[in-house]
C-alpha positions in Angstrom: -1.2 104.1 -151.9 2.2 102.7 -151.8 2.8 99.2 -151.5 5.1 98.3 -148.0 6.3 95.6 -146.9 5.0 94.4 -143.9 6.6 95.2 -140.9 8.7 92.3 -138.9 10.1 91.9 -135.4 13.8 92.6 -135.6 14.5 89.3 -132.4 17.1 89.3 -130.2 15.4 91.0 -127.6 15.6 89.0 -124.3 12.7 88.0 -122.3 14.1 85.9 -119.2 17.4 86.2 -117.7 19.5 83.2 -115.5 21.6 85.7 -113.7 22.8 88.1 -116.6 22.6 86.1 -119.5 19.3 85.5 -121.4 17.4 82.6 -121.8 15.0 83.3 -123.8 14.6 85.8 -126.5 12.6 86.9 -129.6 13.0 85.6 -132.9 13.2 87.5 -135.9 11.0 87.9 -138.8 7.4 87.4 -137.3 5.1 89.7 -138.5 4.4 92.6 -135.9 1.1 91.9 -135.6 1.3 88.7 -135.1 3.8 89.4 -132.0 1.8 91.6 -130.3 -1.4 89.7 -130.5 0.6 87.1 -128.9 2.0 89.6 -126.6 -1.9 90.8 -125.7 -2.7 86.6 -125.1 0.2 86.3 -122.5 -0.7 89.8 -121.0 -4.5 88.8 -120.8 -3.3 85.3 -119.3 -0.8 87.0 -116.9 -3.6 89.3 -115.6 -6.1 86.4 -114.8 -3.3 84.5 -112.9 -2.6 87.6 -110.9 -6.2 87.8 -109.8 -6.4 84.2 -109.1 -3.2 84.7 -107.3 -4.6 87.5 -104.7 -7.7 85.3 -103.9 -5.6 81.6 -103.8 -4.1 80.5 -100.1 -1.1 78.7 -102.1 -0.4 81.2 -104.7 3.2 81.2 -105.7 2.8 79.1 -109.0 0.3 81.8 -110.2 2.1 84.4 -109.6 5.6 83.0 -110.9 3.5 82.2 -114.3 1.9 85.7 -114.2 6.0 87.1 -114.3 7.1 85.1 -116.9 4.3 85.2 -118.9 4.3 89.1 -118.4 8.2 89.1 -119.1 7.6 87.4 -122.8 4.7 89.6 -123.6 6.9 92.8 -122.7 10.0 91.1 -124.9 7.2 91.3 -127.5 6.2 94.3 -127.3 9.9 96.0 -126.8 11.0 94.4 -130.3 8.0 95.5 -132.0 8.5 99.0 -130.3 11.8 98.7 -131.8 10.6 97.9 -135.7 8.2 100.9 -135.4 10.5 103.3 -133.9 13.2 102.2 -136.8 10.8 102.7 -139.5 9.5 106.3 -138.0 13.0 107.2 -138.1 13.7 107.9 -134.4 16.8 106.9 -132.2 15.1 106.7 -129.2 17.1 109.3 -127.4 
């Protein structure tokens, strides 16, 4: 068994956009599976909203929660997509 060095996210990869610049983005360096365990939190958290959101009269605030919170999990997830795809040696093409 070979000894690896744990795999990181790579950052940079935007999350939310103000017309086309990014506002937020991922930041290097945290452990992958830290990052998507986060990802899976704001996924899980963006799916309850979205249920509460089709059953709420006034449900604009849960639904603009569920998108951002979806958006961040997905920047996750993209960068981490990113690391593993690197390491397996593909381009992506």
């Amino acid at each position: 068994m070979t000894d690896s060095p744990e795999l990181r996210t790579i950052g940079f990869t935007p999350a939310i956009y103000l017309g086309n610049q990014a506002m937020f983005h991922v930041i290097g360096g945290v452990p992958i599976g830290d990052a998507l365990s986060m990802a899976s939190d704001f996924l899980c958290l963006a799916k309850s909203l979205t249920e509460d959101a089709a059953y709420a009269k006034d449900n604009g605030r849960h639904a603009w929660a569920a998108h951002y919170l979806a958006a961040m999990g997905k920047a996750l997830v993209d960068d981490s997509l990113k690391v593993l795809m690197r390491e397996r040696g593909d381009s992506g093409d």
